[in-house]
KEDO-579444 format. One line per 10 residues: number of its first residue (from 1); their letters; for each residue x, y, z of C-alpha. Coordinates in steps of 0.001 Angstrom, whole numbers, padded with zeros to 6 digits. Each point is the difference from the previous one (the first is absolute). Layout:
KEDO-579444
NUM = a = X:Y:Z | ...
***
This chain:
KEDO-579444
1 = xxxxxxxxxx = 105301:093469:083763 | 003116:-001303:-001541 | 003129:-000937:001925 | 002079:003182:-000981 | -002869:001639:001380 | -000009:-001638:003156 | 003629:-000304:000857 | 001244:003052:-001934 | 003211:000167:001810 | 001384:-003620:-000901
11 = xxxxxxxxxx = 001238:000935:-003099 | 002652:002872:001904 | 000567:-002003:002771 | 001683:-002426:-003048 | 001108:002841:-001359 | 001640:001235:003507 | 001355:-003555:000385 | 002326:-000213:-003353 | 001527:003324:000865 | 000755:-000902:003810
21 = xxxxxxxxxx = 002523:-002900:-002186 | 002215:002822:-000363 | -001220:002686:002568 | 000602:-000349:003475 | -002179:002100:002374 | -001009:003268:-001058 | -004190:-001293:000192 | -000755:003779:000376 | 001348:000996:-003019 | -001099:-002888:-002354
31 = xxxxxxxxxx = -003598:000436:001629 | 000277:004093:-001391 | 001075:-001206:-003279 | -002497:-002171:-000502 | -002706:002445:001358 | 001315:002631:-002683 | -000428:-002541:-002764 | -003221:-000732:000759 | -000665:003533:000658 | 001335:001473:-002618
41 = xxxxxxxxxx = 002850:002113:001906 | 002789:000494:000167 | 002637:-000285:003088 | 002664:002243:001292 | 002937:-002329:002058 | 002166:001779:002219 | 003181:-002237:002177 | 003277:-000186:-000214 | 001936:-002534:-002738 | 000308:-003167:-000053
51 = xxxxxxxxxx = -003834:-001084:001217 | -000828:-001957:-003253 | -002063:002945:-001101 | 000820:-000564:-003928 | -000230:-004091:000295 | -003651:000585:001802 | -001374:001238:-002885 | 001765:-001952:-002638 | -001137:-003239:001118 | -003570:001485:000273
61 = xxxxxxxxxx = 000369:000919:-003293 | 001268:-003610:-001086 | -002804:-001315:002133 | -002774:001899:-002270 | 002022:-001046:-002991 | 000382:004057:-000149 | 002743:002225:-002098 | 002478:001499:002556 | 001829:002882:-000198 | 002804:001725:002271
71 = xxxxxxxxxx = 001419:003711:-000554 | 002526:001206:002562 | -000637:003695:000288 | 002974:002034:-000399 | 000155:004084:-000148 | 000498:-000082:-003894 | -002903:-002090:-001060 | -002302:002340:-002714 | -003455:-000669:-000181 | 000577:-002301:-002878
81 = xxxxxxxxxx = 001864:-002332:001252 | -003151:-001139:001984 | -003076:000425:-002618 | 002121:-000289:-003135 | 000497:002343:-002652 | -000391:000451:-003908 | 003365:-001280:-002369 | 000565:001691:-003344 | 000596:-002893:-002445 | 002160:001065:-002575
91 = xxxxxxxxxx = -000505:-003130:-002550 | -004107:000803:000240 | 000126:003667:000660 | -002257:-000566:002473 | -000160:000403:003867 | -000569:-003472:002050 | -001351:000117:003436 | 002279:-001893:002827 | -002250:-000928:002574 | 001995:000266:003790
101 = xxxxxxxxxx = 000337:-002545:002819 | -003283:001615:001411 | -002230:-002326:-002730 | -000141:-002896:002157 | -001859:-001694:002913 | 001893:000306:003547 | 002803:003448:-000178 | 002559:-000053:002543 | 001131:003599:000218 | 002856:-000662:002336
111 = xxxxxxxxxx = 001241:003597:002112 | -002527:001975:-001655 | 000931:002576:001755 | 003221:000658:-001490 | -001200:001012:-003361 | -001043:003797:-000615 | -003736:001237:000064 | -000780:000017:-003940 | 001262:-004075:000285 | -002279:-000624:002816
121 = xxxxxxxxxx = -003148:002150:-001613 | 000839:-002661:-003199 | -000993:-002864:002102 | -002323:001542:002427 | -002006:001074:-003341 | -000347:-003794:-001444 | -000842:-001288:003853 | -003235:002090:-000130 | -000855:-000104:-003943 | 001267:-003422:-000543
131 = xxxxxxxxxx = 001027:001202:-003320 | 002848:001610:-001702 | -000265:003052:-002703 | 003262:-000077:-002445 | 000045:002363:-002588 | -003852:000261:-001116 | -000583:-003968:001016 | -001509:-001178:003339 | 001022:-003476:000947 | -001349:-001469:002865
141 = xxxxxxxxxx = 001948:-002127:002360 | -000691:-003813:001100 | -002833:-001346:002324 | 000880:-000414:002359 | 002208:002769:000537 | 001646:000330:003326 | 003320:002396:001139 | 001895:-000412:003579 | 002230:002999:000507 | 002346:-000843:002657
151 = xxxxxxxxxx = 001620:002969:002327 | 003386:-000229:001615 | -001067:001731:003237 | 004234:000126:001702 | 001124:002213:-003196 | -000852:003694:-001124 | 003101:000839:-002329 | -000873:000037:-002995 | -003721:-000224:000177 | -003405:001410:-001070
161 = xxxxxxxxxx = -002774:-000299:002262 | -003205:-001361:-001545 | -002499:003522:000152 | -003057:-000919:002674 | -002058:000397:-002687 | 001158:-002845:-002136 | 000854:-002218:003063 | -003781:000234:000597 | -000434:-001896:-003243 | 001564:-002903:001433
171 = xxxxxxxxxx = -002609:-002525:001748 | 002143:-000845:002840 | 003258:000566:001461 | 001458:-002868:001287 | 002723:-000457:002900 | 002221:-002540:-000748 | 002022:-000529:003677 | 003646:-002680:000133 | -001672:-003555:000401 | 000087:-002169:003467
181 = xxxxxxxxxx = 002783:-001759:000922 | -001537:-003429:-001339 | -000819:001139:-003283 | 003195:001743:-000613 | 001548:-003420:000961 | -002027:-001780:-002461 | 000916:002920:-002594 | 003366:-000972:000311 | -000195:-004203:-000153 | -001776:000946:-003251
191 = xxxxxxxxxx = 002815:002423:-001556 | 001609:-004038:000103 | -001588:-001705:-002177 | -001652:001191:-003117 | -003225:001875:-000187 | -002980:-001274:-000906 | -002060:000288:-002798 | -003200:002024:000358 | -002657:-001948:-002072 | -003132:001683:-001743
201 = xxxxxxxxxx = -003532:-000883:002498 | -001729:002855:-001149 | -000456:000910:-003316 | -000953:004001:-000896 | -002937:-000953:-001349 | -001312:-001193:003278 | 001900:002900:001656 | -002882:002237:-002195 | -002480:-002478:001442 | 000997:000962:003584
211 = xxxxxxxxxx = 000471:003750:-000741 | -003489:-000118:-000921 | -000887:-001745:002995 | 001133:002798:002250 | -001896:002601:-001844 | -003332:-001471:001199 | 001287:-000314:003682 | -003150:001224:002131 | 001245:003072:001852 | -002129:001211:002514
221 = xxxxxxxxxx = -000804:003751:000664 | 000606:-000723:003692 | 003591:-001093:-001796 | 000495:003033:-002356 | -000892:002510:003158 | 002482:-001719:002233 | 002873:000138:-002780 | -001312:003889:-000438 | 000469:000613:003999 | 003284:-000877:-000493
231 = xxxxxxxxxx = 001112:001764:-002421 | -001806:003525:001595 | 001519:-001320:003219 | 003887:000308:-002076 | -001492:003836:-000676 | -001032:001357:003262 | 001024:-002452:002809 | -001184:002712:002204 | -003456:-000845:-000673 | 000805:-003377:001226
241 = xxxxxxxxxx = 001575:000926:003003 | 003516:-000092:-000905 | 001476:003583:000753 | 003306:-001370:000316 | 000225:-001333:-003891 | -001992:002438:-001503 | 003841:002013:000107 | 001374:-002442:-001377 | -002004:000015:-003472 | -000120:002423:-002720
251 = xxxxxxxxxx = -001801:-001426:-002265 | -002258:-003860:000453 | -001118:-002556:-002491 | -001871:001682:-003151 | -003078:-001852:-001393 | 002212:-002071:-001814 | 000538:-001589:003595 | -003880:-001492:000850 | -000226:-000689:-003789 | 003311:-002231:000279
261 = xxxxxxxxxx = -000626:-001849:003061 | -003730:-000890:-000921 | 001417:-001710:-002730 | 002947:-001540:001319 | -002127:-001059:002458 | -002160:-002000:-002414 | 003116:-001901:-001358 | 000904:-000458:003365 | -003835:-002146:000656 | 000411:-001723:-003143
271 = xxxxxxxxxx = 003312:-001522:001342 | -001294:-000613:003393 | -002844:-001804:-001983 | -002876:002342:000423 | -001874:001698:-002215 | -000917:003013:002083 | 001824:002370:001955 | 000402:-000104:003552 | 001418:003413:002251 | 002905:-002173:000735
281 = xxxxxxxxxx = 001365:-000182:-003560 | -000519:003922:000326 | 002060:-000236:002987 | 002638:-001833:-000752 | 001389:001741:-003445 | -000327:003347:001691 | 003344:000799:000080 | 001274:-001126:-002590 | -003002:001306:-002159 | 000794:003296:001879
291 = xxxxxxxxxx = 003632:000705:001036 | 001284:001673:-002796 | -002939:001971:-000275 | 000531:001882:003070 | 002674:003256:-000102 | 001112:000700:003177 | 001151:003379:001381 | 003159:001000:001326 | -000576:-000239:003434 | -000366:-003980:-001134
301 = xxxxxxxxxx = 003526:000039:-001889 | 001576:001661:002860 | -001194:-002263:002787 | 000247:-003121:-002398 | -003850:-000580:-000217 | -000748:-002482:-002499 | -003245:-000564:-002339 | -000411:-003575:001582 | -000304:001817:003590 | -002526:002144:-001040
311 = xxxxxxxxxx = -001665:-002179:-001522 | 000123:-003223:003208 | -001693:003020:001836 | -002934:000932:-002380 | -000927:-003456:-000716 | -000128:-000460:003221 | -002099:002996:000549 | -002855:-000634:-002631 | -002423:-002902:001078 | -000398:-002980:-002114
321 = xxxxxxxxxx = -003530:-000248:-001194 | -002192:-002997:001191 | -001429:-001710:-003304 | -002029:-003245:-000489 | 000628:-001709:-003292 | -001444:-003449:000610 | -002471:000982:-002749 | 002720:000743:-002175 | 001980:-002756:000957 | -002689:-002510:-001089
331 = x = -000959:002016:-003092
***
């Protein structure tokens, strides 16, 4: 057994290391990024400005020796403007193609929300397909390929709500809360002097190597059925025993929801430095894996019910399966 084999998390805890240079706090976040990139996902950020949403990605990005790209979404983007679009060239009379900002490997799409529908279908469409049809060509985008939409959650002028349908296509939904008092005094000291510079530790190739890694994870069925329970639980909470919150949803997780959090949930043992899934990993991406996946009813909106509560009380509700890997762990 080789030593990436062994220790498969030392390489992201490096990784995790050169970006804390320039990132103070927010552990919960850069954890959920890096799951997504070794999952294959993509993440959905929601706080308020100012929480070093768009310099968490970009020195990821710098870390993996990635292409970065920002777009601030604004009510008169077109379609285009993201994927790219075909230019008559008078000289050749010829069209050339003019591939978008979407072509490379980490997307910030900052505000998302504030675009209109057909601009959020645009990059909802090349999150799933990984690929981009212009004219009668298909180009596919970059490997790795990851997008963080961020949410201003204190603003509604102006905005579009991401449809529950393609907010399910999101792998999680991430919280992103002020930081503690400490940190926000260290965030400051640092706004003194001048930032520093986010090296390269882990090159994409390897970042393939790792990706691949995840994929042969052992999940359990034991694992599978509990992540299933949960999501059925987001459906009926009646048939868990939770009258009360069963008014409060309109609609739980859709398969998309197990599916998700199994695989998070691998990423999640590969960084913890297993190579099998325990119910805990399960357990502990649950809501972010399957907040936004929930509508609520009225009833919710009009006594300020939130996803999160519904969600504290079926977790809390569905047992955690009992599992022994020590076979697996000495595979």
């Amino acid at each position: 057994m080789n030593s990436d084999n062994h220790s498969p998390n030392k390489p992201m805890e490096q990784l995790l290391y050169e970006v804390k240079k320039v990132i103070v706090g927010q552990d919960h976040l850069l954890e959920r990024l890096l799951i997504a990139l070794l999952a294959r996902g993509h993440v959905l950020v929601e706080g308020v400005p100012g929480l070093a949403k768009t310099m968490t990605i970009k020195s990821i990005a710098q870390a993996i020796g990635g292409q970065f790209q920002r777009i601030q979404f604004t009510p008169d983007l077109v379609p285009a403007d993201l994927i790219g679009t075909r230019i008559y060239n008078q000289k050749t009379g010829d069209f050339n193609t003019s591939l978008g900002p979407v072509f490379t490997n980490l997307l910030l799409a900052d505000e998302i929300n504030r675009a209109p529908a057909k601009v959020q279908s645009a990059l909802l469409e090349v999150m799933q397909e990984r690929q981009v049809t212009i004219g009668r060509d298909t180009h596919k985008v970059p490997n790795p390929f990851l997008v963080m939409a961020t949410q201003n959650p204190i603003e509604s002028e102006g905005t579009y709500p991401l449809p529950e349908a393609q907010v399910d296509r999101f792998l999680m939904k991430v919280i992103v809360g002020y930081p503690e008092t400490g940190e926000e005094v260290a965030v400051v000291q640092r706004s003194l002097v001048p930032a520093a510079t986010v090296q390269q530790v882990l090159p994409i190739e390897k970042l393939h190597h790792y990706q691949g890694l995840t994929r042969q994870v052992y999940v359990d069925r034991a694992v599978s059925e509990y992540a299933v329970r949960l999501a059925n639980a987001t459906r009926h909470p009646d048939r868990v025993g939770l009258a009360k919150q069963a008014d409060y949803v309109a609609y739980g997780a859709s398969p998309r929801g197990p599916i998700s959090l199994v695989h998070a949930a691998r990423a999640l043992a590969l960084l913890r430095g297993r190579r099998y899934v325990l119910p805990q990993d399960v357990y502990d991406l649950a809501r972010d894996v399957l907040r936004h996946r929930m509508v609520l009813s009225y009833q919710a909106l009009a006594e300020g019910v939130t996803a999160d509560r519904v969600l504290d009380a079926v977790i809390a509700s569905v047992q955690l399966p009992r599992i022994d890997f020590a076979d697996e762990a000495t595979a």
